[in-house]
N, C-alpha and C positions, 0 to 999 in steps of 0.2 A: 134745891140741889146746887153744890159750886158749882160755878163755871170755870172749864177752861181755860189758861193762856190759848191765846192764836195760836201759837208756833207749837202747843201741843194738838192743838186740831190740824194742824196744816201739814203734819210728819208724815201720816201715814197717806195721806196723799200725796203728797211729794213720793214716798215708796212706791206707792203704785204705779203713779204715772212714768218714775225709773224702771221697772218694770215691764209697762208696753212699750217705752222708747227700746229698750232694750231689745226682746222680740224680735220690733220693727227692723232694727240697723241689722239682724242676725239676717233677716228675712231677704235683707238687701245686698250683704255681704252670701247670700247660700244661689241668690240671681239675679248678678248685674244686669244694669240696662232695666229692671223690671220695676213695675211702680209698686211702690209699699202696700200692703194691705191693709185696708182701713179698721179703726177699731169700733166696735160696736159702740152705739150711744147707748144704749140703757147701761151696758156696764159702767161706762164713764159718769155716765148723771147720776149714778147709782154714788160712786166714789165722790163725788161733788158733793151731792146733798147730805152725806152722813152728818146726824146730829151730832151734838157735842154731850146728850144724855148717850148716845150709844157707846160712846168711847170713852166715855167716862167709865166703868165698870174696868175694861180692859187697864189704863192707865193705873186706877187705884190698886188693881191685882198688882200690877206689875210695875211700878213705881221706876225701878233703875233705867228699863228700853221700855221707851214709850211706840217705837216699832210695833206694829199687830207681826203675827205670827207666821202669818201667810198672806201672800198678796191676792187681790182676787183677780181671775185668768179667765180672759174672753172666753166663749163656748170655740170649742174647735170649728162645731159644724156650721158657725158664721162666717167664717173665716172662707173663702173665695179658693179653691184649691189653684195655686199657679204654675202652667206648665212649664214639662222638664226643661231647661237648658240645652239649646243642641252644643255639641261636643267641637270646639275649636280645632282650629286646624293643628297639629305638630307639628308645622313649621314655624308657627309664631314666636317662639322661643328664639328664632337664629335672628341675625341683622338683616335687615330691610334689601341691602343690596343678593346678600347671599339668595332672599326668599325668591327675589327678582331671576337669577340666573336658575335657582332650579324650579322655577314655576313649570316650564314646559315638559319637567320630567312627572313633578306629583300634580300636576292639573293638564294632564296631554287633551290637546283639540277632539273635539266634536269628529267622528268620522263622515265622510263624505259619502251618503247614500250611494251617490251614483256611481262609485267604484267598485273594481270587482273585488269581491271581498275574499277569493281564496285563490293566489297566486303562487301555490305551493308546486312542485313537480306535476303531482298529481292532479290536484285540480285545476293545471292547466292541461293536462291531457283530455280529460273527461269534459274541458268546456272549447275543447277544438275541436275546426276543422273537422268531416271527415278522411278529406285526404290527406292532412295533417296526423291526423289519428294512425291512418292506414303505414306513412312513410314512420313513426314512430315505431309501432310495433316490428316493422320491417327492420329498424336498423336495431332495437333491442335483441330480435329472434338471430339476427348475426352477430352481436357481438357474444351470443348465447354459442353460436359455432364455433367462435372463434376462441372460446376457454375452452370448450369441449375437445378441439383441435388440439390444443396446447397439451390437457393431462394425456391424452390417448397416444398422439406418436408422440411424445416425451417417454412416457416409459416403453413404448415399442422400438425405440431408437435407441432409449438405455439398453435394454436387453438384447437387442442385436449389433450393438458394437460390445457388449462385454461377451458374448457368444465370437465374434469373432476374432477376438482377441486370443480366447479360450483354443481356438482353432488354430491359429497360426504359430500360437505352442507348440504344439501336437505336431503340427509341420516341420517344426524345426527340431527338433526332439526325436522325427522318426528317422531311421537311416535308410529307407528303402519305402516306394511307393508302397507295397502290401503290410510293414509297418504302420504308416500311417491311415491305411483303409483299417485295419484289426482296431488302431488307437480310435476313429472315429467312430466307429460300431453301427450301432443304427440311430445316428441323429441326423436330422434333418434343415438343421440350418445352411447356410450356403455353403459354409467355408468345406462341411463334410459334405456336399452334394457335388462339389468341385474333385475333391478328393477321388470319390467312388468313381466321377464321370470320366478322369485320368486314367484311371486303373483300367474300367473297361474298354476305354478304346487302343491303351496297349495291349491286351491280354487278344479283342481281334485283329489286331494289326501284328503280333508276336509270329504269324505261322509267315509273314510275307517281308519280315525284315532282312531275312538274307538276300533275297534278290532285288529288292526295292529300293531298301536303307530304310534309314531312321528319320528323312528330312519329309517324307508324307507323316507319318505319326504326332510327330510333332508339332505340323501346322493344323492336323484335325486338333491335337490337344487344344490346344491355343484358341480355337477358336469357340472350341464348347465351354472352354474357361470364359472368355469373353459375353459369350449368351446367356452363362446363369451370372456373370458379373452385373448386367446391363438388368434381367431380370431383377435380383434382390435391389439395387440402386432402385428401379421404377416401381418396383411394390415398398420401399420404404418413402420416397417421396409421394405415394397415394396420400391425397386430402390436404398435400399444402399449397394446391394451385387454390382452392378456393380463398385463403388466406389471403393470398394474392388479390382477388379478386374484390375481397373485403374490404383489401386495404385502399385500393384504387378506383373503386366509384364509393364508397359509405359516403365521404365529402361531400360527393355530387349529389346524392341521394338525401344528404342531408339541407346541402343548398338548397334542392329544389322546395322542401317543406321552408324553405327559411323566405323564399320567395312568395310562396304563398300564402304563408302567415302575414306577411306583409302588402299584399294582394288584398287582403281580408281586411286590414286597418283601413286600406285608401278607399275599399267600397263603403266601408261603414262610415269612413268621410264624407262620401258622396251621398248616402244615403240621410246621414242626420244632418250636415249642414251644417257641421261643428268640428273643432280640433281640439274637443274635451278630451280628460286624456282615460276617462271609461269608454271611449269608443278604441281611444287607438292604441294604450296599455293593451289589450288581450289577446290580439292579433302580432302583436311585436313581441309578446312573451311568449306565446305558442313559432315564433317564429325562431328565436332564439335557442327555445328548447330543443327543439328538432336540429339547429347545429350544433348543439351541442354534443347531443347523442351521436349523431354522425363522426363527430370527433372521436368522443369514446369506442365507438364501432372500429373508425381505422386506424390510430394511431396505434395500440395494442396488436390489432392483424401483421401491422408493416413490420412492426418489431418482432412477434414472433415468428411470420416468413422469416425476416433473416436469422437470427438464430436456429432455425432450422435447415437452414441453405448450408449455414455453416457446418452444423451437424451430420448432415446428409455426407455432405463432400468429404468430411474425415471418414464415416461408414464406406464409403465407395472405395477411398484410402488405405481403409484396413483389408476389402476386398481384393483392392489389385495386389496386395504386399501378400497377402494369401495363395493367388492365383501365380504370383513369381514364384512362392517356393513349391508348388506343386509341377510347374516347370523344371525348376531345379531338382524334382524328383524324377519324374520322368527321364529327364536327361542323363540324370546318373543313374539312373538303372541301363537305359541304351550303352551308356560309356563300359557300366562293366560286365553284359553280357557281349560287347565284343572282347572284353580283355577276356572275361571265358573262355569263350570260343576259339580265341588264338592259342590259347595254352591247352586250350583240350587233346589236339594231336600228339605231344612232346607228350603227355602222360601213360 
Protein backbone atom coordinates (compact mmCIF):
# COMPACT_ATOMS: atom_id res chain seq x y z
CA UNK A 1 0.00 0.00 0.00
CA UNK A 2 1.58 3.78 -0.69
CA UNK A 3 2.26 5.80 1.94
CA UNK A 4 1.22 9.07 2.59
CA UNK A 5 2.91 12.58 2.62
CA UNK A 6 3.03 13.78 6.41
CA UNK A 7 1.19 16.82 5.65
CA UNK A 8 -1.66 14.54 4.12
CA UNK A 9 -1.81 12.60 7.36
CA UNK A 10 -1.54 15.56 9.46
CA UNK A 11 -4.86 17.76 7.70
CA UNK A 12 -7.35 16.23 8.95
CA UNK A 13 -5.99 16.35 12.34
CA UNK A 14 -5.14 19.79 12.32
CA UNK A 15 -9.22 20.02 11.33
CA UNK A 16 -10.13 18.44 14.19
CA UNK A 17 -8.39 19.74 16.67
CA UNK A 18 -9.69 23.42 14.92
CA UNK A 19 -12.63 22.03 15.60
CA UNK A 20 -12.58 21.54 19.63
CA UNK A 21 -10.54 24.65 19.89
CA UNK A 22 -13.22 26.19 18.31
CA UNK A 23 -16.16 24.65 20.70
CA UNK A 24 -13.82 25.48 23.47
CA UNK A 25 -13.40 29.49 22.84
CA UNK A 26 -17.49 29.39 21.94
CA UNK A 27 -17.87 27.75 25.45
CA UNK A 28 -15.79 30.65 26.98
CA UNK A 29 -17.10 33.48 25.10
CA UNK A 30 -21.25 31.89 26.07
CA UNK A 31 -19.46 32.05 30.28
CA UNK A 32 -16.95 34.21 31.17
CA UNK A 33 -14.90 33.87 34.10
CA UNK A 34 -15.62 29.87 33.67
CA UNK A 35 -12.89 27.23 33.07
CA UNK A 36 -13.15 25.44 29.61
CA UNK A 37 -14.42 22.19 29.47
CA UNK A 38 -12.15 19.58 29.02
CA UNK A 39 -12.08 17.40 25.98
CA UNK A 40 -12.37 13.69 26.30
CA UNK A 41 -9.09 11.53 25.76
CA UNK A 42 -10.37 8.62 23.79
CA UNK A 43 -11.86 11.03 21.15
CA UNK A 44 -8.47 12.74 21.09
CA UNK A 45 -6.24 9.40 20.96
CA UNK A 46 -8.66 8.30 18.88
CA UNK A 47 -7.77 11.46 16.27
CA UNK A 48 -3.90 10.95 17.12
CA UNK A 49 -3.49 7.37 16.29
CA UNK A 50 -5.46 7.16 12.92
CA UNK A 51 -3.47 5.06 10.56
CA UNK A 52 -2.40 6.26 7.35
CA UNK A 53 -4.12 2.86 5.64
CA UNK A 54 -7.42 4.46 6.94
CA UNK A 55 -7.14 7.59 5.28
CA UNK A 56 -5.81 6.49 2.69
CA UNK A 57 -9.13 5.31 0.94
CA UNK A 58 -10.80 8.68 1.73
CA UNK A 59 -7.82 10.73 0.12
CA UNK A 60 -7.62 8.50 -3.04
CA UNK A 61 -11.66 9.04 -3.36
CA UNK A 62 -11.25 12.36 -3.19
CA UNK A 63 -7.99 13.57 -4.40
CA UNK A 64 -8.84 17.55 -4.69
CA UNK A 65 -9.75 18.24 -0.51
CA UNK A 66 -7.93 16.04 1.35
CA UNK A 67 -10.37 17.40 4.31
CA UNK A 68 -12.51 14.29 5.79
CA UNK A 69 -16.06 15.19 5.66
CA UNK A 70 -17.03 15.53 8.98
CA UNK A 71 -15.00 16.34 12.06
CA UNK A 72 -15.52 13.83 14.82
CA UNK A 73 -17.62 15.59 17.90
CA UNK A 74 -17.03 14.66 21.60
CA UNK A 75 -20.15 12.84 23.12
CA UNK A 76 -22.24 15.59 24.57
CA UNK A 77 -23.00 13.43 27.69
CA UNK A 78 -19.19 13.84 28.64
CA UNK A 79 -19.16 16.98 28.46
CA UNK A 80 -19.69 18.55 32.35
CA UNK A 81 -22.98 20.50 32.07
CA UNK A 82 -21.91 24.34 33.37
CA UNK A 83 -23.91 26.38 35.28
CA UNK A 84 -26.15 29.30 34.07
CA UNK A 85 -24.35 32.66 34.31
CA UNK A 86 -26.05 34.88 36.94
CA UNK A 87 -27.35 38.15 35.22
CA UNK A 88 -25.20 41.34 35.67
CA UNK A 89 -26.09 44.21 37.17
CA UNK A 90 -27.80 47.25 34.34
CA UNK A 91 -25.89 49.49 35.84
CA UNK A 92 -22.68 48.30 34.48
CA UNK A 93 -23.00 49.92 31.24
CA UNK A 94 -22.91 53.63 32.71
CA UNK A 95 -19.43 55.30 34.17
CA UNK A 96 -17.83 54.27 37.20
CA UNK A 97 -18.59 57.65 38.83
CA UNK A 98 -22.37 57.83 37.65
CA UNK A 99 -22.76 53.77 39.23
CA UNK A 100 -21.14 55.32 42.47
CA UNK A 101 -23.89 58.32 43.02
CA UNK A 102 -26.68 56.11 42.15
CA UNK A 103 -25.56 53.02 44.23
CA UNK A 104 -27.87 53.97 47.12
CA UNK A 105 -30.85 54.26 44.93
CA UNK A 106 -30.50 50.53 43.05
CA UNK A 107 -28.74 48.76 46.00
CA UNK A 108 -30.68 50.76 49.19
CA UNK A 109 -29.23 49.51 52.75
CA UNK A 110 -30.30 46.54 54.67
CA UNK A 111 -33.34 47.63 56.86
CA UNK A 112 -32.83 47.96 60.46
CA UNK A 113 -34.81 45.13 62.30
CA UNK A 114 -35.27 47.24 65.31
CA UNK A 115 -37.23 49.96 63.79
CA UNK A 116 -40.83 50.20 63.69
CA UNK A 117 -41.63 49.16 60.43
CA UNK A 118 -45.22 50.97 59.85
CA UNK A 119 -45.15 54.66 60.49
CA UNK A 120 -48.05 55.34 58.55
CA UNK A 121 -51.26 57.63 60.09
CA UNK A 122 -52.58 54.63 60.78
CA UNK A 123 -50.19 52.40 62.15
CA UNK A 124 -49.23 54.81 64.39
CA UNK A 125 -52.65 54.93 65.85
CA UNK A 126 -53.23 51.35 66.33
CA UNK A 127 -49.51 51.02 67.95
CA UNK A 128 -50.32 53.99 70.52
CA UNK A 129 -50.83 54.80 73.70
CA UNK A 130 -54.18 54.08 74.99
CA UNK A 131 -54.81 57.48 75.91
CA UNK A 132 -53.25 58.62 72.87
CA UNK A 133 -55.66 56.40 71.12
CA UNK A 134 -58.61 57.85 73.34
CA UNK A 135 -57.55 61.84 72.76
CA UNK A 136 -57.15 60.90 68.83
CA UNK A 137 -60.56 59.49 68.32
CA UNK A 138 -61.71 62.43 70.53
CA UNK A 139 -60.30 65.12 68.29
CA UNK A 140 -61.30 63.16 64.86
CA UNK A 141 -65.24 62.58 66.39
CA UNK A 142 -64.98 66.82 66.62
CA UNK A 143 -63.58 67.71 63.73
CA UNK A 144 -66.60 65.08 62.44
CA UNK A 145 -69.03 68.01 64.32
CA UNK A 146 -67.50 70.54 63.08
CA UNK A 147 -68.36 69.64 59.02
CA UNK A 148 -71.47 68.49 60.25
CA UNK A 149 -72.00 72.09 61.70
CA UNK A 150 -70.85 73.79 58.57
CA UNK A 151 -73.36 71.87 55.92
CA UNK A 152 -76.54 72.10 58.36
CA UNK A 153 -76.65 75.85 59.55
CA UNK A 154 -75.03 76.96 56.17
CA UNK A 155 -78.13 76.00 54.47
CA UNK A 156 -80.38 76.96 57.46
CA UNK A 157 -78.85 80.26 57.32
CA UNK A 158 -79.28 80.34 53.56
CA UNK A 159 -82.86 79.78 53.73
CA UNK A 160 -83.71 82.07 56.43
CA UNK A 161 -81.93 85.14 55.20
CA UNK A 162 -83.44 84.41 51.59
CA UNK A 163 -86.94 84.03 53.44
CA UNK A 164 -86.30 87.17 55.00
CA UNK A 165 -85.58 89.08 52.43
CA UNK A 166 -88.62 87.61 50.76
CA UNK A 167 -90.42 89.25 53.60
CA UNK A 168 -89.29 92.52 53.90
CA UNK A 169 -90.63 92.87 50.24
CA UNK A 170 -93.93 92.11 51.08
CA UNK A 171 -93.48 94.98 53.85
CA UNK A 172 -92.63 97.31 51.60
CA UNK A 173 -94.97 96.53 48.98
CA UNK A 174 -98.03 96.38 51.32
CA UNK A 175 -99.78 99.88 51.94
CA UNK A 176 -101.62 99.07 55.13
CA UNK A 177 -100.75 96.69 58.12
CA UNK A 178 -103.94 94.00 56.93
CA UNK A 179 -102.28 94.29 53.43
CA UNK A 180 -99.25 92.99 54.42
CA UNK A 181 -100.92 90.14 56.97
CA UNK A 182 -103.28 88.80 53.57
CA UNK A 183 -99.64 89.19 51.55
CA UNK A 184 -98.04 86.86 54.30
CA UNK A 185 -100.77 84.31 54.49
CA UNK A 186 -100.00 81.50 56.58
CA UNK A 187 -96.08 81.21 56.74
CA UNK A 188 -94.31 80.91 59.51
CA UNK A 189 -91.03 82.42 59.29
CA UNK A 190 -90.18 85.27 61.40
CA UNK A 191 -90.53 88.16 59.24
CA UNK A 192 -94.43 86.81 58.81
CA UNK A 193 -94.74 86.04 62.63
CA UNK A 194 -93.72 89.78 63.33
CA UNK A 195 -96.31 90.90 60.80
CA UNK A 196 -99.33 88.79 62.31
CA UNK A 197 -98.07 89.69 65.96
CA UNK A 198 -98.40 93.70 64.91
CA UNK A 199 -101.72 93.34 63.58
CA UNK A 200 -102.98 91.55 66.54
CA UNK A 201 -102.06 93.81 69.14
CA UNK A 202 -103.54 96.68 67.11
CA UNK A 203 -106.82 95.08 66.32
CA UNK A 204 -106.90 94.64 70.72
CA UNK A 205 -105.70 97.92 71.49
CA UNK A 206 -108.10 99.61 68.38
CA UNK A 207 -111.38 99.74 70.91
CA UNK A 208 -108.93 101.94 73.51
CA UNK A 209 -107.10 104.21 71.14
CA UNK A 210 -109.49 107.13 71.51
CA UNK A 211 -108.95 107.61 75.03
CA UNK A 212 -105.60 106.38 75.60
CA UNK A 213 -103.74 107.35 72.22
CA UNK A 214 -101.53 105.44 70.16
CA UNK A 215 -98.07 105.80 72.35
CA UNK A 216 -99.24 102.38 74.57
CA UNK A 217 -99.73 100.37 71.28
CA UNK A 218 -96.89 101.23 69.96
CA UNK A 219 -94.40 100.46 72.68
CA UNK A 220 -96.40 96.90 73.17
CA UNK A 221 -95.64 96.60 69.30
CA UNK A 222 -92.06 97.19 69.62
CA UNK A 223 -91.45 95.22 72.05
CA UNK A 224 -93.09 91.91 70.73
CA UNK A 225 -91.13 92.73 67.54
CA UNK A 226 -88.16 92.80 69.68
CA UNK A 227 -89.00 89.14 71.40
CA UNK A 228 -89.51 87.19 68.12
CA UNK A 229 -86.38 89.42 66.73
CA UNK A 230 -84.15 88.04 69.77
CA UNK A 231 -85.98 84.62 69.40
CA UNK A 232 -85.21 83.82 65.36
CA UNK A 233 -81.43 85.51 66.19
CA UNK A 234 -80.88 82.75 69.19
CA UNK A 235 -82.44 79.70 67.26
CA UNK A 236 -80.38 80.56 64.26
CA UNK A 237 -77.08 80.77 66.28
CA UNK A 238 -78.15 77.13 67.93
CA UNK A 239 -74.97 74.76 67.56
CA UNK A 240 -72.20 77.54 66.84
CA UNK A 241 -71.12 77.76 70.36
CA UNK A 242 -69.83 74.46 70.06
CA UNK A 243 -67.65 75.57 67.13
CA UNK A 244 -66.35 77.79 69.59
CA UNK A 245 -65.63 75.42 71.79
CA UNK A 246 -63.80 73.20 69.21
CA UNK A 247 -61.93 75.86 68.27
CA UNK A 248 -60.52 76.78 71.63
CA UNK A 249 -59.45 73.70 73.59
CA UNK A 250 -58.85 70.96 70.20
CA UNK A 251 -55.08 72.61 70.57
CA UNK A 252 -54.94 71.84 74.16
CA UNK A 253 -56.48 68.63 73.63
CA UNK A 254 -54.18 67.91 71.25
CA UNK A 255 -51.06 69.20 73.34
CA UNK A 256 -51.88 67.01 75.89
CA UNK A 257 -51.74 63.68 73.67
CA UNK A 258 -48.36 65.46 72.22
CA UNK A 259 -47.06 65.40 75.84
CA UNK A 260 -47.82 62.22 76.39
CA UNK A 261 -46.58 60.58 73.42
CA UNK A 262 -43.59 62.04 74.43
CA UNK A 263 -43.95 60.91 78.21
CA UNK A 264 -43.80 57.51 76.53
CA UNK A 265 -40.27 57.98 74.46
CA UNK A 266 -38.55 59.21 77.95
CA UNK A 267 -39.93 56.02 79.80
CA UNK A 268 -38.97 53.59 77.20
CA UNK A 269 -35.62 55.63 77.60
CA UNK A 270 -35.51 54.70 81.16
CA UNK A 271 -36.67 51.56 80.63
CA UNK A 272 -34.06 50.01 77.77
CA UNK A 273 -31.22 52.17 78.73
CA UNK A 274 -30.77 53.32 75.35
CA UNK A 275 -31.38 56.59 72.93
CA UNK A 276 -32.03 54.00 69.81
CA UNK A 277 -34.12 55.67 67.92
CA UNK A 278 -36.84 52.26 67.92
CA UNK A 279 -37.39 53.16 71.25
CA UNK A 280 -37.89 56.84 70.90
CA UNK A 281 -39.28 57.29 66.98
CA UNK A 282 -42.81 55.79 68.26
CA UNK A 283 -43.62 57.78 71.01
CA UNK A 284 -42.57 61.10 69.28
CA UNK A 285 -44.62 59.97 66.12
CA UNK A 286 -47.71 59.04 68.02
CA UNK A 287 -47.02 62.37 69.65
CA UNK A 288 -46.85 64.37 66.69
CA UNK A 289 -49.86 62.93 65.19
CA UNK A 290 -52.13 63.84 67.93
CA UNK A 291 -51.00 67.53 67.24
CA UNK A 292 -51.67 67.40 64.37
CA UNK A 293 -55.16 66.26 64.48
CA UNK A 294 -55.83 68.77 66.98
CA UNK A 295 -54.84 71.35 64.45
CA UNK A 296 -57.05 69.92 61.94
CA UNK A 297 -59.89 69.84 64.66
CA UNK A 298 -59.47 73.70 65.41
CA UNK A 299 -58.29 75.54 62.86
CA UNK A 300 -61.46 74.79 60.40
CA UNK A 301 -63.89 75.19 63.84
CA UNK A 302 -62.30 79.07 64.28
CA UNK A 303 -62.81 79.74 60.89
CA UNK A 304 -66.21 78.58 60.34
CA UNK A 305 -67.47 80.22 63.95
CA UNK A 306 -66.47 83.30 62.21
CA UNK A 307 -68.13 83.07 59.19
CA UNK A 308 -70.88 82.23 60.77
CA UNK A 309 -70.73 85.13 63.30
CA UNK A 310 -70.77 86.98 60.26
CA UNK A 311 -73.67 85.45 58.82
CA UNK A 312 -75.64 85.43 61.85
CA UNK A 313 -75.25 89.28 62.35
CA UNK A 314 -76.56 90.18 58.71
CA UNK A 315 -79.65 87.59 59.54
CA UNK A 316 -80.40 89.53 62.76
CA UNK A 317 -79.80 92.73 60.16
CA UNK A 318 -82.30 91.59 57.78
CA UNK A 319 -84.65 91.02 61.09
CA UNK A 320 -84.38 94.55 62.56
CA UNK A 321 -84.85 96.16 58.89
CA UNK A 322 -88.07 93.90 58.91
CA UNK A 323 -89.33 94.75 62.36
CA UNK A 324 -88.75 98.89 61.25
CA UNK A 325 -91.08 98.56 58.40
CA UNK A 326 -93.80 96.78 60.39
CA UNK A 327 -93.45 99.78 62.77
CA UNK A 328 -93.75 101.89 59.82
CA UNK A 329 -96.89 99.99 59.35
CA UNK A 330 -98.36 100.27 62.42
CA UNK A 331 -97.74 103.91 62.54
CA UNK A 332 -99.35 104.77 59.35
CA UNK A 333 -102.31 103.00 59.97
CA UNK A 334 -102.66 105.01 63.67
CA UNK A 335 -101.75 108.37 61.41
CA UNK A 336 -104.64 107.73 59.10
CA UNK A 337 -107.36 106.43 61.31
CA UNK A 338 -106.90 109.71 63.14
CA UNK A 339 -107.15 111.68 59.73
CA UNK A 340 -110.55 109.47 59.49
CA UNK A 341 -111.70 110.32 62.41
CA UNK A 342 -111.32 114.09 61.92
CA UNK A 343 -113.08 114.30 58.80
CA UNK A 344 -115.68 111.91 59.76
CA UNK A 345 -117.91 114.64 61.37
CA UNK A 346 -117.76 117.43 58.21
CA UNK A 347 -119.31 114.40 56.15
Amino acid sequence: MPHLPLSRLGAPIALSLACVMASMVHAQDAAPGQAPAPVPAPALEAQQTQSPAAAAPATSAQPADPAPATAPVADPAAIPASPEPEPEPVADFLPQPVQDALAPILTPPARDPNLPHDLSPMGMFWAADIVVKAVMIGLAFASVVTWTVLVVKALELWGASATAQKGIRRIQQAASLDAAVAASGSRRDAVSRMIRSAAEEYRRSKPALDVAGDHGVKERVESELDRIEAVAGRRMGRGTGILATIGSTAPFVGLFGTVWGIMNSFIGISESQTTNLAVVAPGIAEALLATAIGLVAAIPAVVIYNVFARGITGYRLRLANAAAGVRQLVSRDLDFRGIAAATAPGE
